[in-house]
Backbone as CSV, one residue per row, in Angstrom:
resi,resn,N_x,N_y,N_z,CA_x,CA_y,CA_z,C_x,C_y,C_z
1,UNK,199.553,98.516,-1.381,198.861,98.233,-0.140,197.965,97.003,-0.329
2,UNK,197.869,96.383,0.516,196.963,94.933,0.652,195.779,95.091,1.709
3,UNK,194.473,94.772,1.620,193.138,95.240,1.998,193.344,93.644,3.030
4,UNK,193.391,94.132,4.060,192.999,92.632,5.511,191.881,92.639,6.178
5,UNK,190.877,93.297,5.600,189.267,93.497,5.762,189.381,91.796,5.772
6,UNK,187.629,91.700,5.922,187.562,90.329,5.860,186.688,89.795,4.191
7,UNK,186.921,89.167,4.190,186.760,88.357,2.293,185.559,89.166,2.241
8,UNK,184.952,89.266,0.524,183.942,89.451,0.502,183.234,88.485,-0.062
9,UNK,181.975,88.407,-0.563,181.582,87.162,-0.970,181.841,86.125,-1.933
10,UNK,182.538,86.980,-3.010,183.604,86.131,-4.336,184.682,85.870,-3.705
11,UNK,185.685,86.191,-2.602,186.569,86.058,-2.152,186.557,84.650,-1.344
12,UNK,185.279,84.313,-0.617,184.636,83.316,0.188,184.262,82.141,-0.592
13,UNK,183.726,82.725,-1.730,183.870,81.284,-2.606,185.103,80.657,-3.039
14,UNK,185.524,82.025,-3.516,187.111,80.815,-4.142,187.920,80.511,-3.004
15,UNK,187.809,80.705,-1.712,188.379,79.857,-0.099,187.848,78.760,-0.252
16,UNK,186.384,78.991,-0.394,185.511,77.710,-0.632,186.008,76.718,-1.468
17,UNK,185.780,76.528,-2.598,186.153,76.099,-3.988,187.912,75.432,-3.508
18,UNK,188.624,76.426,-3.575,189.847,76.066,-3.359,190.321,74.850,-2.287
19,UNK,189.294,74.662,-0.797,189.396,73.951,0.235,188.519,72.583,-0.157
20,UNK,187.523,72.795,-0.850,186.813,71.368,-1.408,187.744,70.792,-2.789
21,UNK,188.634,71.454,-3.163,189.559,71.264,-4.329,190.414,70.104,-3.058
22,UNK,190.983,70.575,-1.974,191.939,70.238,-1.274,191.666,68.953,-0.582
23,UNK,190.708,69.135,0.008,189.761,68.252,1.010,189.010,66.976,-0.314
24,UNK,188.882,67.640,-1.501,188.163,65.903,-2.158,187.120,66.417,-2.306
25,UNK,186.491,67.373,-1.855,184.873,67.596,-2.061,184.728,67.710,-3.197
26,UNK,183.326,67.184,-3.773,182.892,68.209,-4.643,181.008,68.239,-4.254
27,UNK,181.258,69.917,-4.067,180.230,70.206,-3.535,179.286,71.233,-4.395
28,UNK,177.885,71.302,-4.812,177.189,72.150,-5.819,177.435,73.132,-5.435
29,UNK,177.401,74.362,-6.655,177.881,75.760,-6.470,176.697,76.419,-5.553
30,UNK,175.614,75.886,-5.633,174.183,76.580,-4.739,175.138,76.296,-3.328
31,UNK,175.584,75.331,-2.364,176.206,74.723,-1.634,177.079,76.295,-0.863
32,UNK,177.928,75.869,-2.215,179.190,76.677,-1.878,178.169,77.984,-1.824
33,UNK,177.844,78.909,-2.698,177.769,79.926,-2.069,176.747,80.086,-1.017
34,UNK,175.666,79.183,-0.535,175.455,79.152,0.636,175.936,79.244,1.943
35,UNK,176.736,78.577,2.153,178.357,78.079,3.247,178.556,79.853,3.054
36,UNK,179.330,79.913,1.732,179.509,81.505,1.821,178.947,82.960,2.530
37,UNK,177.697,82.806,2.017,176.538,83.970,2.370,176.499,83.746,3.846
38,UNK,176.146,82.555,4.593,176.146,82.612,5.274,177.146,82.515,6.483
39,UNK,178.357,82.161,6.633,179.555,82.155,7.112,180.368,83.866,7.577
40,UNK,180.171,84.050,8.251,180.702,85.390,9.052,182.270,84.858,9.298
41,UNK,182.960,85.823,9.310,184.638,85.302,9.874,185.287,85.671,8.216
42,UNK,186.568,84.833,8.585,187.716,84.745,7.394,187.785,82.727,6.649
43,UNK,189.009,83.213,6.830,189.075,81.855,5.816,189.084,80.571,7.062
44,UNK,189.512,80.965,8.208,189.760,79.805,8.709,188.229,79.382,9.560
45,UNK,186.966,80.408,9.501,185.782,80.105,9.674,185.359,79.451,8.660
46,UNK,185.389,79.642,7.344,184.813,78.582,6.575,185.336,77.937,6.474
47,UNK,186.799,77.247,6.428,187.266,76.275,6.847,186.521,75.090,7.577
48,UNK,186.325,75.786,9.027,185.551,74.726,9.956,184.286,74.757,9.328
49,UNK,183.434,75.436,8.911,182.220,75.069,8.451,182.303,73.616,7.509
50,UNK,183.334,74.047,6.664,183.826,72.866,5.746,183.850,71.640,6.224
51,UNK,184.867,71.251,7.329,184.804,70.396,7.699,184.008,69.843,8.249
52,UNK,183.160,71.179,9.393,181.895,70.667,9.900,180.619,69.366,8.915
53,UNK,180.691,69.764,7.934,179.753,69.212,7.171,180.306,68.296,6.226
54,UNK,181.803,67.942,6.378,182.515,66.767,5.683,181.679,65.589,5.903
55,UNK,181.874,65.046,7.183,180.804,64.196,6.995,179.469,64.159,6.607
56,UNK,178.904,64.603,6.354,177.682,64.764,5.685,177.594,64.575,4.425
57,UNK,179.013,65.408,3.558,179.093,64.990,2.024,179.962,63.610,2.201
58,UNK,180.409,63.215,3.127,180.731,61.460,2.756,179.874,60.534,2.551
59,UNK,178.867,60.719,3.600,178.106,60.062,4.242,176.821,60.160,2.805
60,UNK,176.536,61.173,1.758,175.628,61.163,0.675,176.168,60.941,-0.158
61,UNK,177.535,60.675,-0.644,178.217,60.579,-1.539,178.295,61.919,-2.109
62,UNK,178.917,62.942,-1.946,178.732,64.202,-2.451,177.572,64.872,-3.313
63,UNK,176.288,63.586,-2.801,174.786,64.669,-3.204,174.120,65.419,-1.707
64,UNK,174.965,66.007,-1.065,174.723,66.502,0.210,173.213,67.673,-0.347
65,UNK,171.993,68.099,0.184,171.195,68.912,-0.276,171.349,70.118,0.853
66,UNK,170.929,71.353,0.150,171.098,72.265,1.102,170.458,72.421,2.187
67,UNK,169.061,72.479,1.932,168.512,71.781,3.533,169.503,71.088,4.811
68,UNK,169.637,69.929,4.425,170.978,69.260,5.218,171.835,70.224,5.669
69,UNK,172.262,71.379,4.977,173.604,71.756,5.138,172.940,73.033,6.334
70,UNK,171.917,73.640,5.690,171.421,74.736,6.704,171.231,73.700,7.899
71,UNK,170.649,73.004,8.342,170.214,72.288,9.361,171.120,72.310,9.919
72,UNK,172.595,71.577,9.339,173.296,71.426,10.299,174.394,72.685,10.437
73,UNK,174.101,73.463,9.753,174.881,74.779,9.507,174.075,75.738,11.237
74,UNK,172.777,75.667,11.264,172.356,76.162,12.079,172.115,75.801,13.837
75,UNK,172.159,74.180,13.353,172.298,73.359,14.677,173.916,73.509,15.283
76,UNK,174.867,73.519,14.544,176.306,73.822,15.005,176.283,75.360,15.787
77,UNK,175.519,76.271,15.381,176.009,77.635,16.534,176.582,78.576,15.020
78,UNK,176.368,78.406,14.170,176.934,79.360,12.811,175.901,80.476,13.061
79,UNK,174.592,80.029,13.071,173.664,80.994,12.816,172.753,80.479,14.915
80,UNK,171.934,81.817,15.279,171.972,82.007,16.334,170.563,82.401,16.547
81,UNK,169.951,82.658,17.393,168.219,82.880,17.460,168.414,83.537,19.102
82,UNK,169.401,82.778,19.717,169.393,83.321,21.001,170.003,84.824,21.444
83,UNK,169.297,85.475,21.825,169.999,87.038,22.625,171.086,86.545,23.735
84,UNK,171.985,87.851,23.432,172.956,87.347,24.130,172.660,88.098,25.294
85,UNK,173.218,88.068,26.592,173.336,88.913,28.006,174.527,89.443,28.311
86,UNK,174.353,90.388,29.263,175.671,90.546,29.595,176.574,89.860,30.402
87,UNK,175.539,88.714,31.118,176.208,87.239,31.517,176.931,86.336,30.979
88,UNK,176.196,86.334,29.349,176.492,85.527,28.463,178.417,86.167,27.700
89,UNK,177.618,87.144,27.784,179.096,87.750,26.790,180.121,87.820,28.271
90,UNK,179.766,87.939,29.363,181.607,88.030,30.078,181.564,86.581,30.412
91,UNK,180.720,85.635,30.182,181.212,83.755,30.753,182.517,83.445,29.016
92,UNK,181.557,84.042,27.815,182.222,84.025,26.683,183.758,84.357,26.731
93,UNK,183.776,85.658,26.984,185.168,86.424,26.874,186.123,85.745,27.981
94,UNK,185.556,85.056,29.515,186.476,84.541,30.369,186.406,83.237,29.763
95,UNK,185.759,82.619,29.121,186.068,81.277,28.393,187.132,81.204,27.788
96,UNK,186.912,82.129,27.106,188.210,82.511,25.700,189.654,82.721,26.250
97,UNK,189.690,83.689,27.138,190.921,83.718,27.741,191.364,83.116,28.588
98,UNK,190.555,81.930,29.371,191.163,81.281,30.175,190.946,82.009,31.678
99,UNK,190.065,82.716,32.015,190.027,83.594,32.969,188.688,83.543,33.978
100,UNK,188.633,84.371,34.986,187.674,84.090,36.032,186.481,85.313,35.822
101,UNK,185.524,85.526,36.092,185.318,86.720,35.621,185.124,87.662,36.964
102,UNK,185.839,87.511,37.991,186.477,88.078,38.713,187.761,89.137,38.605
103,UNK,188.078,88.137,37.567,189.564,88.940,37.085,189.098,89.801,36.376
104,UNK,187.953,89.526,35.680,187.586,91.113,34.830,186.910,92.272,35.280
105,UNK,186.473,91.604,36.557,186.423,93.004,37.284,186.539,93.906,38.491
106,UNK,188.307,93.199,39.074,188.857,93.208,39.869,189.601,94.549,39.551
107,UNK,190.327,95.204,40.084,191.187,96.787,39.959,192.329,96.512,39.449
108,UNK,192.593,95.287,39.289,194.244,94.886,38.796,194.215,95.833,37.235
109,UNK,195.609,96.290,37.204,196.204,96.574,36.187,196.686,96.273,35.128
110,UNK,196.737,94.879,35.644,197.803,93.712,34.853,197.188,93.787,33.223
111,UNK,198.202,93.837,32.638,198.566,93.921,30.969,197.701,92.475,30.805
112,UNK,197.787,91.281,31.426,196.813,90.252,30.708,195.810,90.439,30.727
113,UNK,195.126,91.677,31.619,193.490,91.811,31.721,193.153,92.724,30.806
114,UNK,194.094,93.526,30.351,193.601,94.913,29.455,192.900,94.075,28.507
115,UNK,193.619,93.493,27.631,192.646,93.208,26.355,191.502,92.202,26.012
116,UNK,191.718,91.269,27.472,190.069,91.016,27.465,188.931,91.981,28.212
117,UNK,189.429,93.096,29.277,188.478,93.814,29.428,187.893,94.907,28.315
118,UNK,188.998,95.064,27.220,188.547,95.778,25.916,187.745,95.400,25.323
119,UNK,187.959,93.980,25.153,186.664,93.251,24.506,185.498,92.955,24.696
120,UNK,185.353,92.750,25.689,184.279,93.078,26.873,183.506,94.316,26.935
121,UNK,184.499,95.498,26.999,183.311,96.216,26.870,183.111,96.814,25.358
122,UNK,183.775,96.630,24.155,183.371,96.512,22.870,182.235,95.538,22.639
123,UNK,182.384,94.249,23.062,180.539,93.299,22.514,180.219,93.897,23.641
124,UNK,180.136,94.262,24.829,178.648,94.953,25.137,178.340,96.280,24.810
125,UNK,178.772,96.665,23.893,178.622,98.205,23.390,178.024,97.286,22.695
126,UNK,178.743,96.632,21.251,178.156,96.112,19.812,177.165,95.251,20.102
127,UNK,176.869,94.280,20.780,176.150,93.277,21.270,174.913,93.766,21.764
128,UNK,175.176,94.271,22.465,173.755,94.910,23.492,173.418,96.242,23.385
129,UNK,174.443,97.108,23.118,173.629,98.553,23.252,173.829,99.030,24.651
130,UNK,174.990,98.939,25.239,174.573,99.232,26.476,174.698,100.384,26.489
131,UNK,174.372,101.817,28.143,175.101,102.797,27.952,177.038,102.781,28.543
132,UNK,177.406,103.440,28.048,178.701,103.809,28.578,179.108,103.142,30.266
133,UNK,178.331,103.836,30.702,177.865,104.195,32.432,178.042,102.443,33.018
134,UNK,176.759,102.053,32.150,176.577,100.221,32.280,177.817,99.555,32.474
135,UNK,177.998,99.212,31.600,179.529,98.653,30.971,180.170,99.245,32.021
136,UNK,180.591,100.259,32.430,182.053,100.333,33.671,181.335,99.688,34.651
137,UNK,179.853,100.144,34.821,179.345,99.076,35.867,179.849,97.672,35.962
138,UNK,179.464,96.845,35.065,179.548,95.775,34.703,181.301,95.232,35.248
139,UNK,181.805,96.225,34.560,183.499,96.122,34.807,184.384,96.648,36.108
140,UNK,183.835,96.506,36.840,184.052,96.990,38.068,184.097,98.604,38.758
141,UNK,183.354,99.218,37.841,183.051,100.562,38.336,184.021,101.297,37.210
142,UNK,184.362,101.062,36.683,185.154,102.285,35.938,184.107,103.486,35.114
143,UNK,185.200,104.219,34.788,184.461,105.192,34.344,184.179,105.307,32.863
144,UNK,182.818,105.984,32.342,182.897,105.897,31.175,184.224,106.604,30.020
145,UNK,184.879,106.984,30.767,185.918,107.346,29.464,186.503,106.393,29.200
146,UNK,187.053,105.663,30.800,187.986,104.659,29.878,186.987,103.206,29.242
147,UNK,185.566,103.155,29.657,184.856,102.371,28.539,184.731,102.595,26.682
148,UNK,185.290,104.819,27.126,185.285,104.897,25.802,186.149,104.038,24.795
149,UNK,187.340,104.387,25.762,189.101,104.032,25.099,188.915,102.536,25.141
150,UNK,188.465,101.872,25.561,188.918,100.440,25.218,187.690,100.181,24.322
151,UNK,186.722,100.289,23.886,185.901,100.111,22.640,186.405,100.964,21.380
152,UNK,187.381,102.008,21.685,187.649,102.599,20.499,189.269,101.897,19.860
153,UNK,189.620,101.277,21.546,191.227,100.674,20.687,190.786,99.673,20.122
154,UNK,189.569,98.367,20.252,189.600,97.430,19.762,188.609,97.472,18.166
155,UNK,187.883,98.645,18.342,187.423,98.983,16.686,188.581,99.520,16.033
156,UNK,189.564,100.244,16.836,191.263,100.152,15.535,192.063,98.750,15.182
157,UNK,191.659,98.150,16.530,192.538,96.652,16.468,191.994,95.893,15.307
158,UNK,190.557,95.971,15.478,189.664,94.803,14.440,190.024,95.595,13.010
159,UNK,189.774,96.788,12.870,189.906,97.453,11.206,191.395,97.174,11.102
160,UNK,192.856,96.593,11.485,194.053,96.686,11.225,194.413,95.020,11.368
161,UNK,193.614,94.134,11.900,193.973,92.733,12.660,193.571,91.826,12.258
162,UNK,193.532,91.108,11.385,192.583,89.900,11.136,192.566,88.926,12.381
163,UNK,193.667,88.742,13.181,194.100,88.036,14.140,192.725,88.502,15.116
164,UNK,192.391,89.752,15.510,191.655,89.960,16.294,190.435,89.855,15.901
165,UNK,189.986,90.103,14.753,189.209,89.943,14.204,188.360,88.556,14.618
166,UNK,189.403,87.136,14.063,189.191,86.244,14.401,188.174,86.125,15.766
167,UNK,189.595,86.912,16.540,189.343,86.175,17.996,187.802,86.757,18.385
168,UNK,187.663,88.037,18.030,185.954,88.534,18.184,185.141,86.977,17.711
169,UNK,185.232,86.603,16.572,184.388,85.881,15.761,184.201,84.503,16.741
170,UNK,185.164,84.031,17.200,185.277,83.007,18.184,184.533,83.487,19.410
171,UNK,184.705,84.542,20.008,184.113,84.912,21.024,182.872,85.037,21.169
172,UNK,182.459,85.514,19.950,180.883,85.163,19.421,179.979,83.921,19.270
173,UNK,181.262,82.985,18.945,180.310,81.621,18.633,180.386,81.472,19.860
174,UNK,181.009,81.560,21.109,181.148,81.073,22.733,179.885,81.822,22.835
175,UNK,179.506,83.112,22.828,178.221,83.569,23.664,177.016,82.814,22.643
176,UNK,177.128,82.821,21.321,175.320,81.677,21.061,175.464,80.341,21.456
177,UNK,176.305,80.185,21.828,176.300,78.513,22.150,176.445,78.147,23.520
């Protein structure tokens, strides 16, 4: 069996390590496991962090200091200060999918709405705390059971999916930013 959790922190370095191997960097190990510790997601989040801050190690000649890197690690939307809303998280989730947020909480049935309304009401469960009750509010009146079932299919989706996983992680950087 093969574990599709997401890296853990030795796992994140050698992504690390391995992508500044690829890319030309060479970046101090304080660096790297910084990027690390702080980097939420899989490989293709530190990835962009990576690149995010390519220029920066061009631009010092690869004496980039960590300061620099938090600064701009934190000015990019990696790390967050702002609370999210429940405004914030359904403009996020209709960003992501390309959608109105009408459509998310219109009575349609349609198979393209199920799994962004799952997600939806999973970050406002995880995100906010809402109650049950809220959330169908929010979603056009439904009821709390089926707020149960779609926060409980997408905590099976995320523990089995890296794919979804992802897409949470993306959806996240849309609501701090």
């Amino acid at each position: 069996m093969v574990s599709l959790g997401p890296p853990d922190l030795e796992m994140k370095i050698a992504i690390l390590r391995a992508k500044c191997q690829v890319k030309g960097i060479n970046l101090d190990d304080q660096l790297i496991d910084y990027i690390a510790e702080t980097c939420n997601g899989g490989a293709r989040e530190l990835e962009g962090v990576l690149i995010s801050i390519l220029p920066l190690a061009r631009f010092s000649q690869d004496k980039i200091s960590i300061e620099a890197v938090r600064a701009h690690i934190e000015a990019g939307g990696v790390k967050s200060s702002q609370n999210p809303t429940p405004q914030k998280i359904i403009q996020a989730v209709c960003s992501y999918f390309r959608m109105k947020p009408e459509d998310l909480t219109s009575p349609s049935r349609k198979s393209s709405l199920v799994l962004p309304r799952q997600i939806l009401m999973y970050l406002m469960r995880k995100e906010l705390d809402l109650p049950l009750e809220q959330i169908g509010q929010f979603i056009g009146g439904r009821d709390h059971s089926t707020v149960i079932y779609g926060i409980e299919k997408i905590e099976k989706e995320i523990s089995q999916n890296q794919i979804r996983r992802d897409d949470l992680f993306r959806i996240k950087s849309f609501i701090n930013n």
